[in-house]
C-alpha positions in Angstrom: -1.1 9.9 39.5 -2.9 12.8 38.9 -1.4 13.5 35.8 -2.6 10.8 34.0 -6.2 11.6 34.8 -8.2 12.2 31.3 -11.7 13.3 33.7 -12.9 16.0 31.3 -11.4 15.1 28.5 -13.2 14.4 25.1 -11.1 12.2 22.8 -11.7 10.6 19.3 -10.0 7.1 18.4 -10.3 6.2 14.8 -10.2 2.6 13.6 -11.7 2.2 16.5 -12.8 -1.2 16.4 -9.4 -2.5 14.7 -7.1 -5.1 16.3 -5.5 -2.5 18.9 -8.3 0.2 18.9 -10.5 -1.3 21.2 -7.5 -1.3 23.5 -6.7 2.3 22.8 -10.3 3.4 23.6 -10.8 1.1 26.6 -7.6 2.7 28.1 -9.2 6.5 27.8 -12.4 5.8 29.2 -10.3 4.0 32.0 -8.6 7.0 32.8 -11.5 9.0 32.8 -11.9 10.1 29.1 -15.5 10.7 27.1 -14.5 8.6 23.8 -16.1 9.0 21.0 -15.6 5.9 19.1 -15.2 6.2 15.3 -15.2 3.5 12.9 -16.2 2.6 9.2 -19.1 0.7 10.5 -21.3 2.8 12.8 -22.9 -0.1 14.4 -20.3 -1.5 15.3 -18.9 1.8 16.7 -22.0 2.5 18.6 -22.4 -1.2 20.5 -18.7 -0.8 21.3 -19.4 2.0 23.0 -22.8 1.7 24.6 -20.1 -1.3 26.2 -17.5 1.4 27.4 -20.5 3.4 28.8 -22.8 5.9 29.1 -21.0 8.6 28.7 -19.3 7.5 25.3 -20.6 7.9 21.9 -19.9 6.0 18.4 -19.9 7.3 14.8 -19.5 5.9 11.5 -16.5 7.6 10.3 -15.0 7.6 6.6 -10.7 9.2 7.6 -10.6 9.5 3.6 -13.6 11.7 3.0 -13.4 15.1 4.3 -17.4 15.5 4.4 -17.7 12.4 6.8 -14.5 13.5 8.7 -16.5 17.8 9.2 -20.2 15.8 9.6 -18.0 13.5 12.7 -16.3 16.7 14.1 -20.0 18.4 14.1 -21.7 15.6 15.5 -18.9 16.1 18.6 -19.0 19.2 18.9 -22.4 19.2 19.8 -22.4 16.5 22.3 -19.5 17.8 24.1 -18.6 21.0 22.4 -14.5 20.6 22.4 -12.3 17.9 21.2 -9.1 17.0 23.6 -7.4 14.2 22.0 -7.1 12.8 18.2 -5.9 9.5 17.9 -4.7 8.8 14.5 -5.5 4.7 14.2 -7.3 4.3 11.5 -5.1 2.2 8.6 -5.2 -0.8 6.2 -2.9 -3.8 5.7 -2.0 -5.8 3.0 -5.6 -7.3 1.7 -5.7 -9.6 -1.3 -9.0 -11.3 -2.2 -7.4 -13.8 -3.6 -5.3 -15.2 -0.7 -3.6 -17.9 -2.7 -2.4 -15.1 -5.3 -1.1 -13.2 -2.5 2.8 -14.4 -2.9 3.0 -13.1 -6.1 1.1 -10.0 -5.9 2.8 -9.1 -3.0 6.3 -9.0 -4.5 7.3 -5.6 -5.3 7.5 -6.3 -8.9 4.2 -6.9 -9.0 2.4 -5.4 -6.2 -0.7 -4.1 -7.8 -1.1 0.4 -7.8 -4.6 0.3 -6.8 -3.2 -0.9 -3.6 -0.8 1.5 -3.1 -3.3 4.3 -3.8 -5.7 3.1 -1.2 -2.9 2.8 1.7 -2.2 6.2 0.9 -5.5 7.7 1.0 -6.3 5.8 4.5 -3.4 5.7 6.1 -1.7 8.7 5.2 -4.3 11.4 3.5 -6.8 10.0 6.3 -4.5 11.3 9.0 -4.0 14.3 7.1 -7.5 14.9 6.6 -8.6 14.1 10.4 -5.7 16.1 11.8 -7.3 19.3 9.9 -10.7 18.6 10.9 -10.6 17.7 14.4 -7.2 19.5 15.1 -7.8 23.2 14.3 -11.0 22.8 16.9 -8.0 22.1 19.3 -5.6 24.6 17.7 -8.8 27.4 18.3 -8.8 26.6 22.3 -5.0 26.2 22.2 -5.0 23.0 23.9 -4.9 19.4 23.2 -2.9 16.1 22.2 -2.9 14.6 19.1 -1.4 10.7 18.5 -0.8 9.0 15.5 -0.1 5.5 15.2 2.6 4.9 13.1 4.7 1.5 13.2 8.4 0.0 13.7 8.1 -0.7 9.9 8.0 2.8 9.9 11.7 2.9 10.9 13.1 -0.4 9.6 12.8 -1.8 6.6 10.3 -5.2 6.9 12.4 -8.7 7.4 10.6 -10.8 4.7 12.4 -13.4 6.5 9.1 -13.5 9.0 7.2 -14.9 6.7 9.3 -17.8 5.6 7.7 -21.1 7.0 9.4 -24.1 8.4 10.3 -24.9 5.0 12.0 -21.7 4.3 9.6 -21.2 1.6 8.5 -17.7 1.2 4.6 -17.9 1.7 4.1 -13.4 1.6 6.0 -10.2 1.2 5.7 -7.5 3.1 4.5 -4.7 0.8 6.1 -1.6 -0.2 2.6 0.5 0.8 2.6 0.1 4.5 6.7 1.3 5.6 6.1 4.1 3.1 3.1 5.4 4.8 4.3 4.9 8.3 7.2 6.5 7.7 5.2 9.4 6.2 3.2 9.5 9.7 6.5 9.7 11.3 7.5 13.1 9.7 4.0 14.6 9.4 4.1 14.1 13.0 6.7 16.2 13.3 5.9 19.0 10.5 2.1 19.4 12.6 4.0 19.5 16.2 6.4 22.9 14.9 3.3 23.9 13.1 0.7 23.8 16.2 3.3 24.1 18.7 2.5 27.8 19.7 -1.2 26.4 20.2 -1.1 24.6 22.6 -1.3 21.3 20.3 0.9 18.1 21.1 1.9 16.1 18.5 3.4 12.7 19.2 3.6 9.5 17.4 3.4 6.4 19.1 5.3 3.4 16.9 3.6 -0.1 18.3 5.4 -3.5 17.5 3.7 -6.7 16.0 0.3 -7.9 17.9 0.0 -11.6 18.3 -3.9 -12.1 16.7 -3.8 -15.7 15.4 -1.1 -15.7 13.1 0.4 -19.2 11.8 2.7 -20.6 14.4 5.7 -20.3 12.1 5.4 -16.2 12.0 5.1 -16.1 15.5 7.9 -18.0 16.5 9.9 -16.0 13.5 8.9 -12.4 14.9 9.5 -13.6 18.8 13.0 -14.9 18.1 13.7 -11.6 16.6 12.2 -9.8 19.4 14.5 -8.8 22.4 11.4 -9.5 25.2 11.0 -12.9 23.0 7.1 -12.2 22.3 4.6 -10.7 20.1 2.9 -7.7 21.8 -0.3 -8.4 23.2 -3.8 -5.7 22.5 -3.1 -4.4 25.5 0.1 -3.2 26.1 -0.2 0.3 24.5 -2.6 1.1 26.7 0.1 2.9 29.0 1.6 4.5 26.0 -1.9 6.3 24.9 -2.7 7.3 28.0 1.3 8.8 28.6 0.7 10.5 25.5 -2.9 11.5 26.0 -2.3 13.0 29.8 -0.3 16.1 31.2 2.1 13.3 31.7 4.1 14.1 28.7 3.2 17.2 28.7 6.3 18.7 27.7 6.8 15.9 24.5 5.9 17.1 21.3 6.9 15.6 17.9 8.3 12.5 19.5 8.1 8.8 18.2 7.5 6.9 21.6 8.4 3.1 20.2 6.9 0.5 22.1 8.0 -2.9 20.5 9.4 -5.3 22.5 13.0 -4.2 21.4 12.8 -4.9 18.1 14.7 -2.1 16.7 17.1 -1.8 18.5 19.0 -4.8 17.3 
């Protein structure tokens, strides 16, 4: 078990205290990680991990702005002077203010660009940007693993069957925005892991399946029908995947997409 010891280790979780990131850091400082916890809102970064610990440490942290991205890697690099592990969490969904507009301004024909520039600056240029930052620290001690999150709509196109209600009446459409950038984390994934690969840098993806956090009942029963284990994942089972990927465990996997979903793509 050995092997899936993190007791040393510094890593950084961003979108920390998102739906699954909670999870994600919980299950590093479990296996022995420091984890710095980075979030849009620092307070809420810093109580989450004044809970994980003494030993942990939050930070405000903006993925789309390279000066908050170099001020975070600074702030680390002082406390513990090396990064370890970069997981890639941070991301945005589908957000409309108006929720009762959504159906229409989620169809594609009408889905509106300043949404589609803003899930590509956070989910994709953020990964980008935090890969750079944080990563060449790793790439200069030639050692270290980095994760992003991707998605299994970031091999499969979305079933806007799932969110048809008892009715069959269409009630949201899964956007364009989200499969494009997952997919993009997908390859970039791969581009960084032949890039770094002669420094010691692991680059893996891990692609989560749908987390049951009070959805209607009709989209759960929808996505668990389609699902081969008959459920929606639950916060915490990833946990085994980050720390698999985060550990000498898989320490001969590199550019790999580790799918953890329930079986939903493979029918």
């Amino acid at each position: 078990m050995d092997l899936f010891s993190l007791e040393g280790k510094t890593a950084i979780v961003t979108g920390a205290c998102g739906l699954i990131g909670r999870s994600h850091c919980e299950a590093l400082a479990e296996a022995g990680a420091r984890v710095i916890v980075a979030d849009l809102d620092e307070i809420a970064s810093q109580d989450f991990a004044k809970q994980l610990g003494d030993k942990h440490m939050g930070i405000g942290l903006d993925v789309a702005n390279d000066l908050s991205v170099m001020e975070a890697k600074e702030a680390v690099m002082v406390r513990y002077g090396k990064i370890d592990i970069l997981v890639n969490n941070a991301a945005i969904n589908d957000m409309f203010e108006n929720p009762t507009a959504a159906l229409e301004l989620s169809k594609f024909e009408n889905y509106p660009l300043n949404l589609w520039k803003k899930s590509l600056e956070v989910n994709v240029t953020g990964v980008f940007l935090c890969s750079q930052i944080f990563g060449s620290a790793m790439a200069e001690a030639k050692s270290g693993s980095i994760i992003n999150i991707a998605s299994t709509y970031g091999i499969t196109a979305p079933d806007q069957k799932l969110y048809q209600n008892e009715k069959g009446e269409q009630t949201f459409y899964k956007s364009a925005s989200y499969p494009t950038t997952k997919g993009a984390i997908i390859s970039f994934t791969r581009f960084l892991a032949a890039y770094w690969g002669d420094k010691g840098v692991r680059v893996n993806t891990l692609s989560p399946g749908g987390v049951e956090n009070g959805q209607q009942e009709f989209f759960k029963k929808n996505y668990s029908d389609r699902t081969v284990l008959g459920r929606m994942a639950k916060q915490t089972d990833y946990k085994g995947a980050i720390v698999f990927l985060a550990s000498d465990a898989s320490s001969y996997m590199t550019g790999a997409n580790l799918v953890v979903d329930g079986g939903w793509t493979i029918i």
